[in-house]
TILUM-374175 format. One record per residue (C-alpha): x, z, y; residue number from 0; chain; residue in three letters. Coordinates in pm, whole numbers, plus 32768, in hexadecimal, padded with zeros to 4 digits. Example, Ala and Ser with C-alpha at 12.3 -4.5 7.8 and 13.67 -1.06 7.14 Angstrom:
2
REC    X    Z    Y seq mol type
REC 84CE 830C 7E3E   0   A  ALA
REC 8557 82CA 7F96   1   A  SER
This chain:
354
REC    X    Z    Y seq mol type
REC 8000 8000 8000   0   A  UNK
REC 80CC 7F89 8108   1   A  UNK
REC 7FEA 8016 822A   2   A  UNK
REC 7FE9 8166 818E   3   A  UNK
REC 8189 813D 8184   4   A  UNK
REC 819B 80FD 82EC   5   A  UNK
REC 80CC 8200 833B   6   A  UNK
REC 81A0 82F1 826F   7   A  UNK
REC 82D4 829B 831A   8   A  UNK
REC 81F3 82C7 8498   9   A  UNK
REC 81E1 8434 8404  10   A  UNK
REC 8366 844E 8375  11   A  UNK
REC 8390 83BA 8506  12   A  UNK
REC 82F6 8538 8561  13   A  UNK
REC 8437 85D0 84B3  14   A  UNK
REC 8549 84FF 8538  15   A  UNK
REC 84BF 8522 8691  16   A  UNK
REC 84DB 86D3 864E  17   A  UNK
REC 863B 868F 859B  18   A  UNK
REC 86C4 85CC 86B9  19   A  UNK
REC 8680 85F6 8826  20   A  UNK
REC 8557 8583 88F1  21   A  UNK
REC 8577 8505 8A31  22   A  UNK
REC 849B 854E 8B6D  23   A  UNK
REC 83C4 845A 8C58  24   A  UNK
REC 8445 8422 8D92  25   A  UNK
REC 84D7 8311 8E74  26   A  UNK
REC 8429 81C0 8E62  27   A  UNK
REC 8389 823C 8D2C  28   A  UNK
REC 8255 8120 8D3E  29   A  UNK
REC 8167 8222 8D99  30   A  UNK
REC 805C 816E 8E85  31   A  UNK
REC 7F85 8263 8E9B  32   A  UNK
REC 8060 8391 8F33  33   A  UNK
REC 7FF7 8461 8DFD  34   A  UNK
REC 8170 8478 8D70  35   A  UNK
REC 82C1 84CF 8DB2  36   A  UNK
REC 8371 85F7 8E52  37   A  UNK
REC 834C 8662 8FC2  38   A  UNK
REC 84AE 8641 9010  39   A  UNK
REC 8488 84D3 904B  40   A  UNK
REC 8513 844E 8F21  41   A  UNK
REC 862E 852D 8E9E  42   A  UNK
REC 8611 85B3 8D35  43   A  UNK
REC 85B8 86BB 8CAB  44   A  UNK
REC 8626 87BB 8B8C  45   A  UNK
REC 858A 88D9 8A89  46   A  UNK
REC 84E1 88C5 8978  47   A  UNK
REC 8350 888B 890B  48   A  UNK
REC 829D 88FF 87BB  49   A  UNK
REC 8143 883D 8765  50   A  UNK
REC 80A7 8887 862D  51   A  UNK
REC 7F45 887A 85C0  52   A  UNK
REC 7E54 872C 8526  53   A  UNK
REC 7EDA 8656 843B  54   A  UNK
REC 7DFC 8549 84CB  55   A  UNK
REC 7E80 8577 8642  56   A  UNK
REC 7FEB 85BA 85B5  57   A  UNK
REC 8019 8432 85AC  58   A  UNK
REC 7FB9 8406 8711  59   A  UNK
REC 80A0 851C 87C2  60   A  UNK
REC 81B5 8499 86A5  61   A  UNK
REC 816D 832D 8754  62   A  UNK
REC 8198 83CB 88CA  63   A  UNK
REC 82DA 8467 8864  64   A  UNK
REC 8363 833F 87FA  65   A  UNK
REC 8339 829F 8929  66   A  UNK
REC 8388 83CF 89EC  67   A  UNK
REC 84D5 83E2 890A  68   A  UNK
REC 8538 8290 89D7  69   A  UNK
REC 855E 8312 8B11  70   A  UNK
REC 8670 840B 8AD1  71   A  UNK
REC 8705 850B 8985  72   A  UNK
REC 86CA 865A 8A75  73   A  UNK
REC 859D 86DD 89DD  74   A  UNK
REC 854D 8771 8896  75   A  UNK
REC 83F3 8732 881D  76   A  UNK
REC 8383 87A2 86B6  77   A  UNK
REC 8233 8704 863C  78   A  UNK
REC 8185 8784 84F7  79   A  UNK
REC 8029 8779 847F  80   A  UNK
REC 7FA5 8884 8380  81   A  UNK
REC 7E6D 885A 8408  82   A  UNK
REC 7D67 88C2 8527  83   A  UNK
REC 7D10 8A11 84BA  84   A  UNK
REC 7E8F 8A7A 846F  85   A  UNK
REC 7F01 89B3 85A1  86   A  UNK
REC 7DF9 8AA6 8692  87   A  UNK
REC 7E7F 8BD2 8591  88   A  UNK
REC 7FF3 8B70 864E  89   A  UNK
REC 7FA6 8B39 876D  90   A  UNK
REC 7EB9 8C37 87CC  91   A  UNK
REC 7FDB 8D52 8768  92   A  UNK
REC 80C6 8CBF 8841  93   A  UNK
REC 8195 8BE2 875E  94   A  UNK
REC 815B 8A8B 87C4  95   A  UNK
REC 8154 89E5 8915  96   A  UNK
REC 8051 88CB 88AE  97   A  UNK
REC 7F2E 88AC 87A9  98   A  UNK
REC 7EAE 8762 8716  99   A  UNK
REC 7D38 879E 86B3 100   A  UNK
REC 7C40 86B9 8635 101   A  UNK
REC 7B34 878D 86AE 102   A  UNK
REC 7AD6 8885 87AF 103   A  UNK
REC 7B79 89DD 87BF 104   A  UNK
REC 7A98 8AD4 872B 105   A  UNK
REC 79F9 8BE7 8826 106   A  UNK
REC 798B 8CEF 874F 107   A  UNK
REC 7AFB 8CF0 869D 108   A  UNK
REC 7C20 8C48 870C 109   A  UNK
REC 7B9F 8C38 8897 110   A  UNK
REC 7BB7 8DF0 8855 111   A  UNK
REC 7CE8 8DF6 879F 112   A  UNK
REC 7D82 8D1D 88CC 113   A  UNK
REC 7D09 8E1B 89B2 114   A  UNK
REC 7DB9 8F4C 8921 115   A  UNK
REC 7EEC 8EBA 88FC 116   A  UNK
REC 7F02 8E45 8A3E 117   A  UNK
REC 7EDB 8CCB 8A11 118   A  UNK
REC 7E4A 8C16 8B4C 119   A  UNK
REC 7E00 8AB4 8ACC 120   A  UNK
REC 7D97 8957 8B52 121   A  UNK
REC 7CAB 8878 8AA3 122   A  UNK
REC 7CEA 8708 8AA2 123   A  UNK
REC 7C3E 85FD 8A06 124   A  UNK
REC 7D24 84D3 897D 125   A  UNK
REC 7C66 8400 8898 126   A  UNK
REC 7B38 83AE 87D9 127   A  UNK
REC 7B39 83C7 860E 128   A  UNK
REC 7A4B 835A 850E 129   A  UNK
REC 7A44 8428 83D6 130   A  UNK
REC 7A29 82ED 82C8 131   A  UNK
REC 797C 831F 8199 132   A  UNK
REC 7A3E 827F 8077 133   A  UNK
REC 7A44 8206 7F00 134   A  UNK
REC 7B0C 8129 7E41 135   A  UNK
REC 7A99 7F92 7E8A 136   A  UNK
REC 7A87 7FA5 7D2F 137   A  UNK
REC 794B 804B 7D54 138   A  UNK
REC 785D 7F9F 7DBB 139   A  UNK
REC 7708 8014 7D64 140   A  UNK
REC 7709 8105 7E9A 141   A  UNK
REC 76BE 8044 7FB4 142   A  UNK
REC 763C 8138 80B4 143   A  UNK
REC 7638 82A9 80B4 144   A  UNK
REC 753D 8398 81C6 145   A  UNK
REC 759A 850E 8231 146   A  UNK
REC 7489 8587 80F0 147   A  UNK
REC 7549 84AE 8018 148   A  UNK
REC 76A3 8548 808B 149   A  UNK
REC 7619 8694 804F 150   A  UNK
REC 758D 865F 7F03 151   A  UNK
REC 76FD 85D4 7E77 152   A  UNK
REC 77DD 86D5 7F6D 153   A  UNK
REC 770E 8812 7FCC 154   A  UNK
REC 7732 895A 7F24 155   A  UNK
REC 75F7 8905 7E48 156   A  UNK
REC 76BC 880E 7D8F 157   A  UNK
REC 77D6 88F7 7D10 158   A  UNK
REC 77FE 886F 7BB2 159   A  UNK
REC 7757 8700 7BDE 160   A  UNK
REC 784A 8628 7AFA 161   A  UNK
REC 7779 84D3 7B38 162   A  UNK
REC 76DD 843F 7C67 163   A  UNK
REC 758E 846F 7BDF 164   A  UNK
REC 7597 85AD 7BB2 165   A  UNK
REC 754B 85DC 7D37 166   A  UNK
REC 742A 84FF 7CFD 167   A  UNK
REC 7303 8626 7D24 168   A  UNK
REC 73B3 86B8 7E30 169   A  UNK
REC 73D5 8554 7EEC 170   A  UNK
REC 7247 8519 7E91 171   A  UNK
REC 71E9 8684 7F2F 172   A  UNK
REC 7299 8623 806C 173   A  UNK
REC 71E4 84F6 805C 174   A  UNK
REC 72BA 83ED 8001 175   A  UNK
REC 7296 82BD 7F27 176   A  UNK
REC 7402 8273 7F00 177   A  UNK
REC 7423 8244 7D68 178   A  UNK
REC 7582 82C5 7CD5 179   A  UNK
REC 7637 8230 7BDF 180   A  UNK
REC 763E 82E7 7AB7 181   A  UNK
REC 77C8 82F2 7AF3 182   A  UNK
REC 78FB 83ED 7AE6 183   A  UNK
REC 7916 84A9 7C61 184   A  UNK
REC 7A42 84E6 7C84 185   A  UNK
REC 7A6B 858B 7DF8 186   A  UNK
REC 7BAE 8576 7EC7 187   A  UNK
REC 7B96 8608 8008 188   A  UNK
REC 7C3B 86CC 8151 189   A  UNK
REC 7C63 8866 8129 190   A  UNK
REC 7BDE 8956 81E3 191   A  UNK
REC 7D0D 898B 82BB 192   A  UNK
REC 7CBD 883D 831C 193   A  UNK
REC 7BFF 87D0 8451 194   A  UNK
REC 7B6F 868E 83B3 195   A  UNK
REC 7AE9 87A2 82CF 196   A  UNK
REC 7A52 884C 83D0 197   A  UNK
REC 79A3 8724 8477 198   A  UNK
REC 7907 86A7 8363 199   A  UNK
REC 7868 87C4 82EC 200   A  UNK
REC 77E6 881A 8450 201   A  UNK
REC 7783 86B0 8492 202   A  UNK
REC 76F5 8649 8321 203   A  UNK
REC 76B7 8784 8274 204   A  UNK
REC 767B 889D 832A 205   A  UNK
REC 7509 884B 83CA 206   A  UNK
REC 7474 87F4 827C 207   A  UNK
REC 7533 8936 81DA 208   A  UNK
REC 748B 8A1E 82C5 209   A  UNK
REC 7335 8967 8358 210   A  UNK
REC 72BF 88BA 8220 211   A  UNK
REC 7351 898C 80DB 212   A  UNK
REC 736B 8AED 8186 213   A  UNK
REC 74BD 8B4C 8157 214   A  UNK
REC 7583 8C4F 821E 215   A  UNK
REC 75EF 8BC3 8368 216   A  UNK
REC 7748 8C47 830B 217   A  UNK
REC 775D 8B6D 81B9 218   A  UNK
REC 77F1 8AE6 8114 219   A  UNK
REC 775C 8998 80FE 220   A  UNK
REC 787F 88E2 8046 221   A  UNK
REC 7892 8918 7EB7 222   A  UNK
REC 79FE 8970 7E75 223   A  UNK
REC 7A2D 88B3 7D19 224   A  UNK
REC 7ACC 878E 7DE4 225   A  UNK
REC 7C68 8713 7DE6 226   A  UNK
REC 7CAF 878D 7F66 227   A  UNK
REC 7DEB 870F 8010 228   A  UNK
REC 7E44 8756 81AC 229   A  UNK
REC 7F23 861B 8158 230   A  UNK
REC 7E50 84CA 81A1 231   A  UNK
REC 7EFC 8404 8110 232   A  UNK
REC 7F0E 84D9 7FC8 233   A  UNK
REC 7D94 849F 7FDC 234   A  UNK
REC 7D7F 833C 8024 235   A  UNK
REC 7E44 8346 7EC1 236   A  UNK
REC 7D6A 83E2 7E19 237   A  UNK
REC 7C2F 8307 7E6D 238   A  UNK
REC 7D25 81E4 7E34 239   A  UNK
REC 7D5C 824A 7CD9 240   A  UNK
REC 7BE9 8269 7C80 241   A  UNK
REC 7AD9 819B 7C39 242   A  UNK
REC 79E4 8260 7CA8 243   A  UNK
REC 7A81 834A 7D95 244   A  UNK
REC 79D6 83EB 7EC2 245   A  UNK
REC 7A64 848A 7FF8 246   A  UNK
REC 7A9C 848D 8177 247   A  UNK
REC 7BD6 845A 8267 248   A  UNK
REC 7C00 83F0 83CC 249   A  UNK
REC 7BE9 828F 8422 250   A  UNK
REC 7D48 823F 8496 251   A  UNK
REC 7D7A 828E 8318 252   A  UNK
REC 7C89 81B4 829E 253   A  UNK
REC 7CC9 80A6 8343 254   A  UNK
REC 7E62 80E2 8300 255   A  UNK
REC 7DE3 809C 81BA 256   A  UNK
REC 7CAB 7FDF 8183 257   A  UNK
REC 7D41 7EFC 808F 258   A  UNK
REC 7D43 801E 7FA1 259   A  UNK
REC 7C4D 80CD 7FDC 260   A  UNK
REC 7AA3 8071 8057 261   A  UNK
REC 79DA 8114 8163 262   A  UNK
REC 784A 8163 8101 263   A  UNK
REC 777E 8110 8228 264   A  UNK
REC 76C2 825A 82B8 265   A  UNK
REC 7552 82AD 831E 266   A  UNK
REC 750A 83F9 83B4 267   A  UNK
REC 73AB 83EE 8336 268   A  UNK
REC 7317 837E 81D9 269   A  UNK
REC 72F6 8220 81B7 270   A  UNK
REC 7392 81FB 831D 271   A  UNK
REC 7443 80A9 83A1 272   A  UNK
REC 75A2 80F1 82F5 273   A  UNK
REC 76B4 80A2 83D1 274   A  UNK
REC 7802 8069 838B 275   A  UNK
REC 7957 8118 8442 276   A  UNK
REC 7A1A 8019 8530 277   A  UNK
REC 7AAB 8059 868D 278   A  UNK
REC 7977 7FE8 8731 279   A  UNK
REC 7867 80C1 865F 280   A  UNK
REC 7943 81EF 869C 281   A  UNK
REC 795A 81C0 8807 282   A  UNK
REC 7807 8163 885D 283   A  UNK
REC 7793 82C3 8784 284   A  UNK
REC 76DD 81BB 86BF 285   A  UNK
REC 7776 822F 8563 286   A  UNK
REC 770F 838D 852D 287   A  UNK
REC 784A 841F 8490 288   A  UNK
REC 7918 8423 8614 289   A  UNK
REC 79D0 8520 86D9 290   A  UNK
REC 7AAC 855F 87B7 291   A  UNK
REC 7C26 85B7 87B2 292   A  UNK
REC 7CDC 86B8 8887 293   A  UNK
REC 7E3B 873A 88E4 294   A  UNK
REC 7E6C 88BC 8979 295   A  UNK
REC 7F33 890D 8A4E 296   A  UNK
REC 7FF4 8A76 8A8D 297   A  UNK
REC 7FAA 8AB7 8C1D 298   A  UNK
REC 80C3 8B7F 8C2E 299   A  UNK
REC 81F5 8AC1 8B4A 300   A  UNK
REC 814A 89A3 8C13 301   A  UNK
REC 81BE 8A69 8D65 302   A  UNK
REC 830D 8AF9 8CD6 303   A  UNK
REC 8372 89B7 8C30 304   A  UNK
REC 8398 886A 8CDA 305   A  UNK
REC 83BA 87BC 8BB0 306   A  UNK
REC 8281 882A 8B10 307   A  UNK
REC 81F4 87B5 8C71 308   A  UNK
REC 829A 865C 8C7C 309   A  UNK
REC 8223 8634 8B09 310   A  UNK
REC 80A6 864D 8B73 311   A  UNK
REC 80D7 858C 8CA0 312   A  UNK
REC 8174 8451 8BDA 313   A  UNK
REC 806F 84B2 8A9F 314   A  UNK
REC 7F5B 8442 8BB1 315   A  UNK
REC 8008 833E 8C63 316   A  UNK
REC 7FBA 81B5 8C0D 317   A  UNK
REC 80D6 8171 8B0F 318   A  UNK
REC 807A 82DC 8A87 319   A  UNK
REC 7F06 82F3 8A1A 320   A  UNK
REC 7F2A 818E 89AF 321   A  UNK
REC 7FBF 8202 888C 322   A  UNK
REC 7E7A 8293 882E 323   A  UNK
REC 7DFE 8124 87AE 324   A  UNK
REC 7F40 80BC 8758 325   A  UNK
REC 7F63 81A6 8624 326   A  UNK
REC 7DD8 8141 85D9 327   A  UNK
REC 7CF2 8251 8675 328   A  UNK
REC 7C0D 81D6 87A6 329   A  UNK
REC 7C42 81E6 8908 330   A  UNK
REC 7B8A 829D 8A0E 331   A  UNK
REC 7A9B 822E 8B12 332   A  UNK
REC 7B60 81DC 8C58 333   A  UNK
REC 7A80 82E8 8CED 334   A  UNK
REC 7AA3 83D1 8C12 335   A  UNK
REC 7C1E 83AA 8C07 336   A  UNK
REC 7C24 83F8 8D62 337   A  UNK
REC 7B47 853B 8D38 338   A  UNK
REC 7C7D 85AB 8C2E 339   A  UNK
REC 7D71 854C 8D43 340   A  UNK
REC 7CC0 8635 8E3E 341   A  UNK
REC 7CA0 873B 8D6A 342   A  UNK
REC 7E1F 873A 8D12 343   A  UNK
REC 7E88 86D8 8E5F 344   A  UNK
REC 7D7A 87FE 8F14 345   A  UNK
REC 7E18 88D1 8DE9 346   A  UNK
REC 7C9A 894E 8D92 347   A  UNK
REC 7CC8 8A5C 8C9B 348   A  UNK
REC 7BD7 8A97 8B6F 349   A  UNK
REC 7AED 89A4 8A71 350   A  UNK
REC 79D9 88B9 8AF3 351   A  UNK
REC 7959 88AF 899E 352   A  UNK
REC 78BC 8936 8899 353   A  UNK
């Protein structure tokens, strides 16, 4: 899978740029939209940054790096990505300067923990992410799949479903019509340190969990007999390898790797219009499996480091944020780009979300 290679080696990219040196933005850095560089008027910079956090934004601040790494080899930037919920764990104790998250910070949890330790953060939107729903294209009796249906084959009901039709009553309760295949289900999927984890449950799960079967709003709602990986590509293996595999990743993933792997067009509702995950579906909210993508920022290593500073200011900048599309995720709104800008350039403290 050659798209799956060169993604690897985008990721190995995140642990040369933390073994070598990274260099700041400055001088006639290409920035056209006074977002980046230092304040000195163009001299570099020096220190070091640590970003950890989402495994599916880890590929976009990798990308920035790399560019940033051009300007000059003064600055030390180490990028990981265990995942959201571990990334927030880091960062909200002090240890990290920057966390990647592929969903909003959570207020009754991590917003508190950041509070008693200290942690002053700003919020910024980078990007837009589809959560695909995938098989093998060897199977190809599933052609469309709604929330119910999800919930029948994933939820915590189906703990111990070997086939696909064994979530058949539970799909036809929720009122779906979708037949399964009387097929193995074999279920490779994110962790729950994982904020593609998260999102799907809250965006697929979650509402029929709690509103239509009654379960505790605290859950779970995911059945735990499933092969979990925080590695994506480890999971885009896995429903490789199977005929009639079943599980979720971001959609700079899939479509790294669509020639191993096939996307199942999604309908929120029973019998819905099933729509498939491209660029355009995700960023017109027209695909209901979308969210947003966030970096967050330290206030005060932002203030007491220039180099965490000039980082963010080039991450923003033209040449920066474009390499939100370039590594396969969608681009924001002009508008709404601009409404990140203000917030880091206004330094507004605290999350718009959730």
């Amino acid at each position: 899978m050659k798209d799956l290679r060169g993604f690897r080696r985008l990721l190995a990219l995140a642990l040369l740029v933390a073994m070598m040196g990274v260099a700041c933005f400055g001088g006639d850095g290409g920035d056209t939209n006074d977002t980046g560089g230092s304040d000195d008027g163009g001299e570099t910079v020096s220190g070091s940054i640590v970003i950890s956090g989402s495994s599916t934004v880890e590929p976009i601040s990798a990308a920035v790096a790399e560019k940033f790494a051009a300007e000059n080899p003064d600055v030390n930037i180490s990028v990981d990505g265990p995942g959201t919920g571990d990334g927030f764990e880091l960062f909200c104790s002090g240890e990290t300067d920057v966390s990647d998250a592929s969903r909003p910070i959570d207020t009754e949890e991590e917003v508190p923990a950041c509070e008693e330790n200290g942690v002053e953060f700003i919020e910024l939107k980078v990007g837009i992410d589809g959560i695909a729903v995938l098989t093998s294209p060897e199977n190809t009796s599933v052609e469309c799949l709604s929330f119910a249906d999800l919930y029948a084959l994933l939820g915590i009901e189906s703990e111990g479903f070997d086939s696909w039709s064994d979530a058949q009553q539970i799909a036809s309760d929720l009122g779906s019509s979708t037949e399964f295949p009387d097929a193995s289900l074999d279920i490779t999927a994110p962790g729950e340190e994982s904020g593609t984890y998260d999102s799907f449950v809250e965006i697929v799960l979650e509402g029929i969990a709690v509103d239509e079967r009654g379960q505790s709003e605290d859950g779970p709602f995911v059945r735990p007999d499933y092969q979990a990986s925080a590695d994506d590509n480890v999971i885009i293996e896995g429903l490789s390898g199977n005929a009639t595999s079943l599980g979720w990743v971001g959609f700079a993933f899939y479509e790294n790797n669509a020639d191993a792997v096939r996307a199942i067009p999604i309908s929120a509702e029973p019998d819905g219009d099933c729509i498939e995950p491209t660029a355009e579906t995700i960023a017109s909210n027209e695909y209901p499996i979308s969210r947003d993508l966030f970096i967050y920022v330290n206030v005060a290593k932002a203030e007491d480091n220039e180099a965490l500073a000039a980082y963010i200011d080039y991450y923003l900048s033209d040449e920066g944020i474009s390499s939100v599309s370039e590594v396969g995720y969608v681009s924001l709104e002009s508008e709404t780009l601009e409404e990140t800008r203000g917030v880091w350039e206004g330094r507004e403290t605290g999350t718009r979300e959730g």
